[in-house]
Backbone bond lengths (Angstrom), bond angles and torsions (degrees), N, CA, C in turn:
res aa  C-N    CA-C-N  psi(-1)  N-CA   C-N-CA  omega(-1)  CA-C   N-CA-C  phi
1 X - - - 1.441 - - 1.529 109.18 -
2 X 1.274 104.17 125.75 1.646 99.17 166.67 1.419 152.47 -47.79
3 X 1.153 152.72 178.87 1.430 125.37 -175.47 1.565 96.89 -94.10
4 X 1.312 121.45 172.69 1.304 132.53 175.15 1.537 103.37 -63.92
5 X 1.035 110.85 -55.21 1.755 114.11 -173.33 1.495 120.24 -108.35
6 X 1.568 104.72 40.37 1.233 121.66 152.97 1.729 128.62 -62.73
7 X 1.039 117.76 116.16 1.322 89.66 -168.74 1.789 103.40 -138.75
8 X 1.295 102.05 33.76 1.691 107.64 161.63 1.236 119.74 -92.16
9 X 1.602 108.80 136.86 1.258 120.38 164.44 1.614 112.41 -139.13
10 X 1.510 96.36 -178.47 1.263 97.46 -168.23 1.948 112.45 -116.04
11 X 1.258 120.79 106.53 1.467 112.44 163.71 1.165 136.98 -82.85
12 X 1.583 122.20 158.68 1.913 104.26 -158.06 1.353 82.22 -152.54
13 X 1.310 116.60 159.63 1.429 137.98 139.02 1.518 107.64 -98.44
14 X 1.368 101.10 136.20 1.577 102.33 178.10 1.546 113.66 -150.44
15 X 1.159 127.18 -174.24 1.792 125.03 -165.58 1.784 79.49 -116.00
16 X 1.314 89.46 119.93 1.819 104.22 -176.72 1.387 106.51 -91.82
17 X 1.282 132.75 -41.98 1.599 120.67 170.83 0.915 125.25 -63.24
18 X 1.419 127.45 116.82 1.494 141.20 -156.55 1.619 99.25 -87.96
19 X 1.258 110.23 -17.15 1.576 120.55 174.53 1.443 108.54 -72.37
20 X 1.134 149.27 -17.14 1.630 138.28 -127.83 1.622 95.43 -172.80
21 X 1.227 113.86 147.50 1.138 120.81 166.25 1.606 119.21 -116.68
22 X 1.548 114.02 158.44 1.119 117.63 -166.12 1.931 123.21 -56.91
23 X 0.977 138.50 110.89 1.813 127.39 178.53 1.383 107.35 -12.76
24 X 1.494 97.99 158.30 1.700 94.47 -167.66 1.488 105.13 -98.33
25 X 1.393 116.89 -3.78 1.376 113.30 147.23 1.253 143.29 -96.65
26 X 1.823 102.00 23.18 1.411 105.69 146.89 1.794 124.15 -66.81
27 X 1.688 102.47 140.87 1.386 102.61 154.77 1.559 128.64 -96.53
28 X 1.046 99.20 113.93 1.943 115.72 -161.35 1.442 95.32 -95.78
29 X 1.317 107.17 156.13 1.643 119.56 159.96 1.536 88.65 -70.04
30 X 1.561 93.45 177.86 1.747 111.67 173.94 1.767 109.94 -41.08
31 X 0.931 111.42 -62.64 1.852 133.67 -155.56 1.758 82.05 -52.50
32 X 1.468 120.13 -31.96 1.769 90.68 -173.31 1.445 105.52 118.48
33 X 0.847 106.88 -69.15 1.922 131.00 -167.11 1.696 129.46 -90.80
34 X 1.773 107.86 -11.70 1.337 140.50 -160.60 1.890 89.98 -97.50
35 X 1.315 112.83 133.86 1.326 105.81 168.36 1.456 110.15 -120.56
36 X 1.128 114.81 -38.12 1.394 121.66 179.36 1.875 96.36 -156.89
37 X 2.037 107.37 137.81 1.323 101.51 -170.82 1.860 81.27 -145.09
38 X 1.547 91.33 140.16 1.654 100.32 172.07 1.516 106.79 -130.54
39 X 1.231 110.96 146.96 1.813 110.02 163.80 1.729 97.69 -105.79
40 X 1.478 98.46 136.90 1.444 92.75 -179.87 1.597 93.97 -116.20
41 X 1.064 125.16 143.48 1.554 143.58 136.85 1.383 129.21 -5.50
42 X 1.654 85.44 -74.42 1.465 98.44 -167.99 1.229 116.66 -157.93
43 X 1.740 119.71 110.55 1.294 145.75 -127.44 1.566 93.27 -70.11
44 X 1.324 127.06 -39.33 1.516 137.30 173.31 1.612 103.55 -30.00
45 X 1.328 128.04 -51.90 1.328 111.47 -173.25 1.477 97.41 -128.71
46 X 1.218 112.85 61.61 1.539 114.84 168.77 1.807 100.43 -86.35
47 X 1.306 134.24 -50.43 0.935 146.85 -175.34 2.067 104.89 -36.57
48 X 1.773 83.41 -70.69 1.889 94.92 167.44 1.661 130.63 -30.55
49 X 1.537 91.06 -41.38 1.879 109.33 -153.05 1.533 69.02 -85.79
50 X 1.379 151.18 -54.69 1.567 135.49 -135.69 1.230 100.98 -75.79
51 X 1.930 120.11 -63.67 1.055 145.50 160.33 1.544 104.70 -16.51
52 X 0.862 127.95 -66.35 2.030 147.67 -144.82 1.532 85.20 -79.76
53 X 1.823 133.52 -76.61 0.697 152.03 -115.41 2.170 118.01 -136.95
54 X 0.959 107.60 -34.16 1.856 110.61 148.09 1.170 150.90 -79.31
55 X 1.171 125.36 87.18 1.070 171.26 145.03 1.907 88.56 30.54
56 X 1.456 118.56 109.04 1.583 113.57 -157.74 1.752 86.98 -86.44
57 X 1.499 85.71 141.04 1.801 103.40 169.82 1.385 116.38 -128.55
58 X 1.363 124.05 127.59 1.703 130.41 164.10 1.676 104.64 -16.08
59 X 1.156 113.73 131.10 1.694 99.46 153.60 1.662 111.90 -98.07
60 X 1.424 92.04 148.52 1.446 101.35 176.90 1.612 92.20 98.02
61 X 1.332 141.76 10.94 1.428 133.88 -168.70 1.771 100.79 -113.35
62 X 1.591 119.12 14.42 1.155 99.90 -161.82 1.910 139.68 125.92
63 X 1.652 81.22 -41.47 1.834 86.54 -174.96 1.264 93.35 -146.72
64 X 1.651 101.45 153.15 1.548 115.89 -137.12 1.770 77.89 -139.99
65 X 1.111 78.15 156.66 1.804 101.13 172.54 1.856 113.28 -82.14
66 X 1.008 126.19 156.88 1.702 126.88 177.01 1.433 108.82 -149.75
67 X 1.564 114.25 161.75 1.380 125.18 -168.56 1.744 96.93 -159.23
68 X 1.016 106.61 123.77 1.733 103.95 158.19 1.667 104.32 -170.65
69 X 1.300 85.25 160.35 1.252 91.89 -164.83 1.682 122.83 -84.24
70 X 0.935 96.13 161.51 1.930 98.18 -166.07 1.321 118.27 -95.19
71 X 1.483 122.96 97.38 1.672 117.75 179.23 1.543 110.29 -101.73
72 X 1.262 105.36 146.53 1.581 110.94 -155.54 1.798 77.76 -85.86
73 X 1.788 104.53 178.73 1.264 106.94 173.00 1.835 117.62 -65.17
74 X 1.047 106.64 173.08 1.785 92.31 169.86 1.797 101.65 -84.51
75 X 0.940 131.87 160.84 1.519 152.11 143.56 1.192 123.16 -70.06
76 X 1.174 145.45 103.02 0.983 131.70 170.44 1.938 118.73 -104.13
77 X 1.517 115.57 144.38 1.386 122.49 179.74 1.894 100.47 -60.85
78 X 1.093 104.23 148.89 1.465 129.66 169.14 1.675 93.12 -75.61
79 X 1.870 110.59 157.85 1.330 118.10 -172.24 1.932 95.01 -65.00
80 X 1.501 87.37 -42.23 1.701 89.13 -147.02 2.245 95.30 -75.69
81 X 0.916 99.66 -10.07 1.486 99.34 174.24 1.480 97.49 -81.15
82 X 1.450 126.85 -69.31 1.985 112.36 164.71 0.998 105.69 -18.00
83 X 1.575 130.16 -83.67 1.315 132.14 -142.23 1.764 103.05 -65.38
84 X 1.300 109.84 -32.86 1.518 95.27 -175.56 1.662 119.73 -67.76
85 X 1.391 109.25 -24.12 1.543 133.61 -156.59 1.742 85.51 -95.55
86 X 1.237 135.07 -33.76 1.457 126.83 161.17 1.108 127.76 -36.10
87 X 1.070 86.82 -72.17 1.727 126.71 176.23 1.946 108.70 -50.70
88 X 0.843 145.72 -74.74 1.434 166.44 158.21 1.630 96.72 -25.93
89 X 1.482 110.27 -47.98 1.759 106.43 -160.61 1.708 92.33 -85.79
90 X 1.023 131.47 -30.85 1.454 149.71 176.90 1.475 113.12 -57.03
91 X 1.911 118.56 -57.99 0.998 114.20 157.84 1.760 118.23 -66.45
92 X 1.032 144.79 -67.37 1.298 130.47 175.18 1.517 118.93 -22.40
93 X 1.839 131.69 -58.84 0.891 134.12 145.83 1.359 114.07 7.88
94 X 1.307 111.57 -95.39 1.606 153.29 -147.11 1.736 83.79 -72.63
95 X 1.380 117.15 -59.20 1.344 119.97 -172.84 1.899 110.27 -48.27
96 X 1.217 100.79 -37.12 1.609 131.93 -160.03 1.911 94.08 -76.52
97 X 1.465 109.03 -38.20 1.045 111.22 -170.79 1.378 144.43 -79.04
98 X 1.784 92.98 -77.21 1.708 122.16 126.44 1.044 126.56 -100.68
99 X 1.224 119.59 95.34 1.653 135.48 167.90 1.994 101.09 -46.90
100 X 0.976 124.22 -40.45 1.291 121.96 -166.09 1.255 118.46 -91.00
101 X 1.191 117.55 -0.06 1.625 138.90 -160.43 1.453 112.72 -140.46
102 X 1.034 108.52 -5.63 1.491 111.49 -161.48 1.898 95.56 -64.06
103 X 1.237 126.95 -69.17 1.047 122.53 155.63 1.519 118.79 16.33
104 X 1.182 92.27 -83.05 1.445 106.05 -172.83 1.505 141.99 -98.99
105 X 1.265 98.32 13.32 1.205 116.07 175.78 1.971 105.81 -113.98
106 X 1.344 121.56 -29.45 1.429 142.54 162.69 1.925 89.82 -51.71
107 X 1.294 108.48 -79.93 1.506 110.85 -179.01 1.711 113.52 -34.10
108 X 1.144 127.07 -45.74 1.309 145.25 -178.47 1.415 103.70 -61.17
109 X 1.550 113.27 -60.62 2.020 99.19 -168.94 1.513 90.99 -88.31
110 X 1.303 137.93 -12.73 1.595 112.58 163.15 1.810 123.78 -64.51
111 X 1.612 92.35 -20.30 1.798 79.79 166.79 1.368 99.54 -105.47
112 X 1.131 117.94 -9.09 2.042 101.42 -178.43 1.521 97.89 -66.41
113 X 0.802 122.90 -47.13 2.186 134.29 -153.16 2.212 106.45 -123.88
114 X 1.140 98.25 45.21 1.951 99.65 -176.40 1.292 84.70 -56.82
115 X 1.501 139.30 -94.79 1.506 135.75 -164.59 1.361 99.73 -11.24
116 X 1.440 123.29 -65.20 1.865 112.61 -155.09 1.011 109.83 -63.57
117 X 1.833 139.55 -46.31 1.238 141.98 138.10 1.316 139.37 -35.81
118 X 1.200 126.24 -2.00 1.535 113.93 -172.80 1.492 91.56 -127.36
119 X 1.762 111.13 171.56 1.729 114.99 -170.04 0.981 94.68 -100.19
120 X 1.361 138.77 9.15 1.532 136.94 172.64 1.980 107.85 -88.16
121 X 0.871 103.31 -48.68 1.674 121.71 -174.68 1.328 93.17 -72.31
122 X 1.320 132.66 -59.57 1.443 136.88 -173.64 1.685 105.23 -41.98
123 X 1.719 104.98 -63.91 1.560 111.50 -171.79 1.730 119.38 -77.25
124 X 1.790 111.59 -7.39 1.404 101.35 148.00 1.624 133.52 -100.77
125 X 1.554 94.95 9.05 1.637 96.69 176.82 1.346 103.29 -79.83
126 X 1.480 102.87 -32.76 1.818 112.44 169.74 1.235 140.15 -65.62
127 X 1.197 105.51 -17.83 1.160 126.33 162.54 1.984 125.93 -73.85
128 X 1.533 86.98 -33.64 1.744 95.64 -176.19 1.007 83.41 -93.11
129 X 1.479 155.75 -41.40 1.596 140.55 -172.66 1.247 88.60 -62.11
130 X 1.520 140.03 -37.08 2.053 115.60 -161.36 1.546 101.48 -68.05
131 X 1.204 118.42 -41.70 1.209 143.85 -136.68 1.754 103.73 -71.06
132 X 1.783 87.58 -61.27 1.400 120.72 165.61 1.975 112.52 -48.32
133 X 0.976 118.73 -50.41 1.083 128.17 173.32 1.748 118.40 -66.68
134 X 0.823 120.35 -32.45 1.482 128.21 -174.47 1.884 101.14 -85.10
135 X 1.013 104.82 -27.62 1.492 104.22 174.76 1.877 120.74 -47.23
């Protein structure tokens, strides 16, 4: 998920009829259909950067203006970074709870639940969730 105050996106010129392809003396990015593509920063002077910097086209000739917004990839935690952050939020908990017990009650849900704690259990529960999901 993106940050709240993300505010990059991406503008394009592109060949909008999905019927027709662009003249063969257009210069296209790779994809064919791309005429000119920017990622902007920061939506405040997206207007400026288009104006300043895209390449002016007839309207009605074909290619259409675009806007969408830019999501970075997701990140995902490593097993053994979960399992440590389990583990840690579990003792604090327990610490938070029974201070006098914590000991031994921490010892207790690490053998009741090993899979939920360990980076082994973590990276095959993840595995049956991909699996599960792709179905």
């Amino acid at each position: 998920m993106p940050k709240v105050n993300d505010r990059r996106s991406i503008v394009r010129i592109f060949w909008g009829n999905p019927n027709t392809q662009p003249s063969e003396g257009s210069e296209t990015l790779p994809d064919g259909r791309t005429l000119w593509a920017c990622t902007v920063l920061d939506r405040a002077y997206e207007r400026e950067i288009v104006a300043e910097h895209a390449p002016s086209v007839k309207p009605g000739c074909g290619w259409s203006h675009g806007w969408s917004a830019y999501h970075p990839p997701v990140t995902r935690w490593s097993p053994e970074r979960k399992a440590d952050t389990r583990r840690r939020r579990l003792r604090a908990r327990l610490e938070k709870q029974v201070p006098l017990l914590a000991d031994m009650e921490e010892a207790a849900e690490l053998a009741r639940r090993p899979a939920y704690f360990s980076a082994s259990g973590i990276e095959a529960a993840d595995r049956e969730r991909d699996a599960r999901d792709r179905c």
